[in-house]
C-alpha positions as CSV (number, residue, x, y, z in Angstrom):
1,X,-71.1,-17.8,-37.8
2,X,-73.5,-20.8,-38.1
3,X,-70.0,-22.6,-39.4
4,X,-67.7,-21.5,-37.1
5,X,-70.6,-22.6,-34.4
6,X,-70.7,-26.3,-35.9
7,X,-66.8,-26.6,-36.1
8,X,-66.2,-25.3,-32.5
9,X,-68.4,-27.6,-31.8
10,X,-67.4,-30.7,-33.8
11,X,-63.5,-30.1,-32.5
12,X,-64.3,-30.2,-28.5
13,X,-66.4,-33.3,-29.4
14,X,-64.0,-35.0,-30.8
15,X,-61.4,-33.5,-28.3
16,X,-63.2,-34.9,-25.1
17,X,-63.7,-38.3,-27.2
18,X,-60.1,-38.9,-27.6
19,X,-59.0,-37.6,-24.3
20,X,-60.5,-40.7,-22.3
21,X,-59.1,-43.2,-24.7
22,X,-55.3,-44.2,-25.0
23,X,-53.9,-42.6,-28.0
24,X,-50.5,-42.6,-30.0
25,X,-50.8,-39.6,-31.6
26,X,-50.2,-36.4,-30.0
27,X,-52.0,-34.0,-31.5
28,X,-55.3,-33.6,-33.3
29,X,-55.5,-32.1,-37.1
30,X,-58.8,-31.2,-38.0
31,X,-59.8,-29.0,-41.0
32,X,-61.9,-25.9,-40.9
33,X,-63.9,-24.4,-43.7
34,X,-65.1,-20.6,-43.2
35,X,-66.3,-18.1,-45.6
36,X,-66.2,-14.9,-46.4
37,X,-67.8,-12.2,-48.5
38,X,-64.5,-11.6,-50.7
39,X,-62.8,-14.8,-51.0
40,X,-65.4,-17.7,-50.6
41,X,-64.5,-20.5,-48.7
42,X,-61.2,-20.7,-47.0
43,X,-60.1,-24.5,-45.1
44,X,-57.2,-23.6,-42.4
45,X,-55.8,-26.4,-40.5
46,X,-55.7,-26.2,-37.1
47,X,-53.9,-28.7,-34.4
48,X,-54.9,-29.4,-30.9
49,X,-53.0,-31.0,-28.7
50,X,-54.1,-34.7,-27.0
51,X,-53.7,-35.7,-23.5
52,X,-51.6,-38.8,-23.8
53,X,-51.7,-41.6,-21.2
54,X,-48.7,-42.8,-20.2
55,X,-48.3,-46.9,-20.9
56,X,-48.8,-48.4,-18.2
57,X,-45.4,-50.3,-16.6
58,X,-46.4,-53.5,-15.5
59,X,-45.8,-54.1,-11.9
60,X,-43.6,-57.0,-10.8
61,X,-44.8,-58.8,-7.8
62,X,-41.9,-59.9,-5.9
63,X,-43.9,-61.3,-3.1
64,X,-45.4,-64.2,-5.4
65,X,-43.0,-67.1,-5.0
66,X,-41.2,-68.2,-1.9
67,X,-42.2,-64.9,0.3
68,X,-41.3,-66.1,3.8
69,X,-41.0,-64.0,6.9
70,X,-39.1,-66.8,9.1
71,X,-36.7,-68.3,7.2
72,X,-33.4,-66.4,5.8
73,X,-33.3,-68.7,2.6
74,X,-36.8,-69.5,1.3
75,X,-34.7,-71.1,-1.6
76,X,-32.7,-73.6,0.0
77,X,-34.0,-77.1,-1.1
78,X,-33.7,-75.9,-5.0
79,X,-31.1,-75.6,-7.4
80,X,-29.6,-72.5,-9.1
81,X,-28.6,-72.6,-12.9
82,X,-25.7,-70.9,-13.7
83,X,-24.4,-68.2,-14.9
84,X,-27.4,-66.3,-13.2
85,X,-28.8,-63.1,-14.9
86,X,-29.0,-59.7,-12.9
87,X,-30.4,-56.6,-14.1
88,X,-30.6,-53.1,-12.5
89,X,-32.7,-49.9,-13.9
90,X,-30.3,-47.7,-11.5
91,X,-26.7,-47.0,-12.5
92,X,-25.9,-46.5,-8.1
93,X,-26.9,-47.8,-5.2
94,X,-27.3,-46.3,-1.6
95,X,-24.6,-46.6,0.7
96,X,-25.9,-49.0,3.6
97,X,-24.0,-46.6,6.1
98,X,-23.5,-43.1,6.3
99,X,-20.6,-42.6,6.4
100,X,-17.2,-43.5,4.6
101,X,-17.3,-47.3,4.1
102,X,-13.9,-49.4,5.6
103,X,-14.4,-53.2,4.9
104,X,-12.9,-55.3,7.7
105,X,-14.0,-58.8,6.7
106,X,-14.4,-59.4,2.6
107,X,-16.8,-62.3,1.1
108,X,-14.9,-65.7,1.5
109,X,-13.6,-68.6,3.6
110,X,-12.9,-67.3,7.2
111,X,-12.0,-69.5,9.7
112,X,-13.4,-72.8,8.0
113,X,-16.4,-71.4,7.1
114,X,-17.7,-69.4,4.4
115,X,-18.5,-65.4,4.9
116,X,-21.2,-64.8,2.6
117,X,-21.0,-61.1,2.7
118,X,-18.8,-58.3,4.0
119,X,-18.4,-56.6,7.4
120,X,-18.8,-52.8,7.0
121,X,-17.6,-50.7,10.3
122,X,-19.9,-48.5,12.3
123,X,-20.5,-47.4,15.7
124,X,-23.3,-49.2,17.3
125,X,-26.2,-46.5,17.0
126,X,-25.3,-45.1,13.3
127,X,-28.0,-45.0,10.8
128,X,-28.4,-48.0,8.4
129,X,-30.4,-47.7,5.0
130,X,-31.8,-49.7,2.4
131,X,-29.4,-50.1,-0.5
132,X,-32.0,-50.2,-3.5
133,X,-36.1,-50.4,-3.4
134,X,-37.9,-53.3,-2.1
135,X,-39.8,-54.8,0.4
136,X,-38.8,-56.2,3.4
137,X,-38.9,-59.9,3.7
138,X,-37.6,-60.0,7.2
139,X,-37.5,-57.4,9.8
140,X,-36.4,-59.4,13.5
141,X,-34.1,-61.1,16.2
142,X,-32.0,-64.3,14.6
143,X,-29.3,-65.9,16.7
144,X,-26.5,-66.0,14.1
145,X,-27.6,-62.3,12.3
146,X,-28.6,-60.6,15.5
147,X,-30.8,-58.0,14.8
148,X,-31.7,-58.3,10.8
149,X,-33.5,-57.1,8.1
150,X,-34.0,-58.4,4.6
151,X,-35.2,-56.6,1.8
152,X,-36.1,-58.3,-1.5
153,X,-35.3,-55.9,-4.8
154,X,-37.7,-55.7,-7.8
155,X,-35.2,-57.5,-10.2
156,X,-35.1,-60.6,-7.6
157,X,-31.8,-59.2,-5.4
158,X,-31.9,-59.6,-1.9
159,X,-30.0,-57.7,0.9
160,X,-29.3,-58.3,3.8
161,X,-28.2,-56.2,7.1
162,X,-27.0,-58.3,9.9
163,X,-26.3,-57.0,14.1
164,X,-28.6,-54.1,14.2
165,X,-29.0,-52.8,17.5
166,X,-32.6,-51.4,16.8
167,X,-34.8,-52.3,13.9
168,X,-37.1,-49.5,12.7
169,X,-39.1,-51.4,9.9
170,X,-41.7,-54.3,9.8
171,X,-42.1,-57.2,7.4
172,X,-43.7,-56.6,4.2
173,X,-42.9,-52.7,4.3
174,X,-42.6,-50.9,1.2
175,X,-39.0,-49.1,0.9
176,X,-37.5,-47.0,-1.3
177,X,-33.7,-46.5,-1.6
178,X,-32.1,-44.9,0.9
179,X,-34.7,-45.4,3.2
180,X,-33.8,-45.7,7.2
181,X,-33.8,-49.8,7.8
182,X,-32.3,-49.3,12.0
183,X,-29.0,-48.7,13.7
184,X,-26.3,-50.4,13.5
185,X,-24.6,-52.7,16.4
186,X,-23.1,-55.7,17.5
187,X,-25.8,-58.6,18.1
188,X,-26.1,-62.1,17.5
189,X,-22.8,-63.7,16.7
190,X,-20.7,-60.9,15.9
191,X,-17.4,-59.9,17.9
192,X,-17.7,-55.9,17.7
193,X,-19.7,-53.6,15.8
194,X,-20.4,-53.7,12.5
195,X,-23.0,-54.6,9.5
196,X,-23.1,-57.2,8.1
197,X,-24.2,-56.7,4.2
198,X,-24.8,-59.7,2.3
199,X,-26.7,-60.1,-1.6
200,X,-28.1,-62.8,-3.1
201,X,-30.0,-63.7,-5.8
202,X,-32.8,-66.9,-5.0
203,X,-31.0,-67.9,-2.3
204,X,-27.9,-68.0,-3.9
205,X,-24.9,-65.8,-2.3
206,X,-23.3,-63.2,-4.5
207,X,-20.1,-62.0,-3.7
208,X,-20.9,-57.8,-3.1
209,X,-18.2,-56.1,-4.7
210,X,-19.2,-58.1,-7.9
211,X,-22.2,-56.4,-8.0
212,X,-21.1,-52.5,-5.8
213,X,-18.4,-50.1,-6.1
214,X,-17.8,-49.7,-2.6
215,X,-15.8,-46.4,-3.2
216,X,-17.7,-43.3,-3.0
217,X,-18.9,-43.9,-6.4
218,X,-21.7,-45.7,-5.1
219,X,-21.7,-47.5,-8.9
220,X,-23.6,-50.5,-9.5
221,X,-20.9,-52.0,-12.0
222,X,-23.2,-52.9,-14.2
223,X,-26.6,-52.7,-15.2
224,X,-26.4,-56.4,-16.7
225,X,-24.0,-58.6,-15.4
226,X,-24.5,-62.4,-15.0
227,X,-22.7,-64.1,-12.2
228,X,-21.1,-67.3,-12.0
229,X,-20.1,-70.0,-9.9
230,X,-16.8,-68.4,-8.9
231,X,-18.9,-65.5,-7.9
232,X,-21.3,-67.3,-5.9
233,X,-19.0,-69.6,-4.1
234,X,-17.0,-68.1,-0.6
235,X,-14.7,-70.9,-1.2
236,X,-13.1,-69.5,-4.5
237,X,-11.9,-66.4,-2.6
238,X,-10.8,-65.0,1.1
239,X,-12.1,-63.1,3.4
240,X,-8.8,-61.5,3.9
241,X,-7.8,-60.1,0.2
242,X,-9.7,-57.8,-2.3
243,X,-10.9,-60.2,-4.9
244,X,-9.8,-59.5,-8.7
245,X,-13.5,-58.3,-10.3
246,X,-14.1,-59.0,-13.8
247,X,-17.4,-58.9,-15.3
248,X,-18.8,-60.8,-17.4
249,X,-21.7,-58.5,-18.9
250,X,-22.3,-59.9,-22.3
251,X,-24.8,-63.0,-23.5
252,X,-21.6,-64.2,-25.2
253,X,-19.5,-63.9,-22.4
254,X,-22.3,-65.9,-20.2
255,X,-22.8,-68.6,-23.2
256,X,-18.4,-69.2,-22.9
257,X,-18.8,-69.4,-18.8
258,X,-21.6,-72.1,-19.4
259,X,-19.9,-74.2,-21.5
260,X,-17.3,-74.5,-18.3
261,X,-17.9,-77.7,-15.9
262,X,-20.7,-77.0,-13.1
263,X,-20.0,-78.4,-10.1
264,X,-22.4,-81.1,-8.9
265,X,-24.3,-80.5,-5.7
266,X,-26.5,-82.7,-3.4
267,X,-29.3,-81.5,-0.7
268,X,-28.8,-83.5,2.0
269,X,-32.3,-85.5,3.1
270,X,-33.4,-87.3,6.7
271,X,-31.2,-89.9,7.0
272,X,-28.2,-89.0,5.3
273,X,-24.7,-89.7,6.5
274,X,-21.2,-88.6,4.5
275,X,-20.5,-92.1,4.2
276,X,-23.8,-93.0,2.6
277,X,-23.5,-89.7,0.3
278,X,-20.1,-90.7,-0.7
279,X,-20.8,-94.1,-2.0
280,X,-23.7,-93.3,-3.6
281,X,-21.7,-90.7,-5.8
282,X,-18.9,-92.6,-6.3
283,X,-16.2,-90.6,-4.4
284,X,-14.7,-91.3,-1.1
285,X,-15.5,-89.4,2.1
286,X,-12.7,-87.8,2.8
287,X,-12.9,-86.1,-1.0
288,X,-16.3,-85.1,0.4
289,X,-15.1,-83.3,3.1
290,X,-12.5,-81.8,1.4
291,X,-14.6,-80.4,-1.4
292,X,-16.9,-78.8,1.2
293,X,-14.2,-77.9,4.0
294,X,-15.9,-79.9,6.8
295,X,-14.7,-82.9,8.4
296,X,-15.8,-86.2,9.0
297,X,-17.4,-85.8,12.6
298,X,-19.6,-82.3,10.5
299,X,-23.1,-82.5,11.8
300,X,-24.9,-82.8,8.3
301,X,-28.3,-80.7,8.3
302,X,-32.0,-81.6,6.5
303,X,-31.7,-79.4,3.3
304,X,-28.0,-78.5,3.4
305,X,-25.9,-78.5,-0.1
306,X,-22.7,-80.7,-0.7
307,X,-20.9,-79.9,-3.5
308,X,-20.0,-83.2,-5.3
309,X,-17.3,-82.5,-7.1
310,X,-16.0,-78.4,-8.6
């Protein structure tokens, strides 16, 4: 008895030791000796399962650089290097609406002007959710958007839901996917109801049905895509026609769309006028304007991006 007493003892010792440190194994082996009258001294082994912690995921803080609750593009004065690299952990998304989604405006050039996202119909009053987790970056009134919210993803995706007619989160909310963002509507410059859905990645526009399924799948297309400038661009595709998808989801794939020619761009400063630009890049002004579908009497803005040449 005195050496089952000892051993009993000995393995909750060691068990309570081992449960408050981090271990790898899973289970304890200890050896017991016991003897009897006939047979001496027997050793059974015996195993005791461990209380593993679970490691630790380290959080990504997604509020750390260029977190801004005005401004739509914290990014706008810096330079994206293509082909950008997405990730995902989830294999679907959350349909922004509730119901079936019909497109009515695609990502691309409308009207002169580049649509960086797609129109989605609704009623003014239907539910709107968050398409992925996130926290809101932006939850109020612009005069373009209307009504909008934007909610910035934990791989670095931003989304972006434009007319609401009532907006049920605040800035620097915690979401999950799914999760109620407002109702749909028709504010700000927008000629009917509708959302407005656009994604970007640092500022940069991504064309949506790169990146979605918008069928009922829900699918995220892939779970590591890299986007490039064709993808990121309104002005390689219409707003009127279903753009030909094809993915580039391999590092090899990425490393052949890099070795293409990347356009040259320019961030327009105080003081700046298309002429001046022009000469000082060599090119004339009206292949200025023509590269970035504006015309000589544009209103040029502090921080805008030309493209130089495609």
């Amino acid at each position: 008895m005195k050496y089952l007493f000892l051993s009993v003892l000995f393995i909750c010792t060691t068990w309570y030791t081992l449960a408050q440190k981090d271990s790898i194994s899973t289970a304890l082996k200890i050896e017991l000796k016991t003897e009897t009258y006939n047979k001496g001294v027997i050793i059974d082994t015996i195993e005791i399962p461990l209380i593993v912690k679970p490691t630790k995921t380290p959080v990504v803080d997604i509020k750390a650089a260029f977190w801004d609750n005005i401004n739509h593009n914290p990014y706008q004065n810096s330079i994206q290097k293509f082909p950008l690299e997405l990730s995902f952990s989830d294999s679907t998304y959350a349909s922004p609406v509730l119901h079936k989604k019909v497109i009515t405006s695609r990502y691309g050039w409308r009207r002169g002007r580049p649509h960086n996202g797609i129109d989605i119909d609704l009623v003014t009053g239907d539910s709107v959710v968050a398409v992925l987790d996130g926290i809101v970056r932006i939850a109020k009134y612009s005069n373009g958007f209307g009504n909008v919210v934007v909610v910035r993803h934990y791989n670095g995706l931003e989304s972006t839901y434009a007319h609401l007619s009532h907006i049920a989160v605040k800035a620097n909310d915690t979401i999950a996917k799914a999760q109620y963002l407002g109702k749909g509507g028709n504010t700000g410059n927008s000629r009917g109801s509708h959302l407005h859905l656009e994604l970007s990645y640092k500022g940069q526009p991504i064309h949506p049905e790169y990146i979605f399924d918008f069928s009922s799948k829900n699918a995220i297309r892939s779970q590591r895509l890299w986007v490039t400038h064709k993808w990121a661009h309104a002005r390689f595709h219409n707003s009127k026609r279903v753009s030909k998808i094809k993915l580039i989801t391999t590092e090899d794939e990425a490393a052949l769309a890099s070795l293409a020619k990347q356009p040259r761009f320019y961030v327009v400063k105080k003081g700046d006028t298309l002429y001046g630009i022009s000469r000082r890049n060599n090119m004339s002004v009206a292949r200025l304007c023509k590269t970035n579908s504006i015309n000589q009497n544009t209103t040029l803005k502090i921080g805008q991006k030309l493209v130089l040449d495609l």
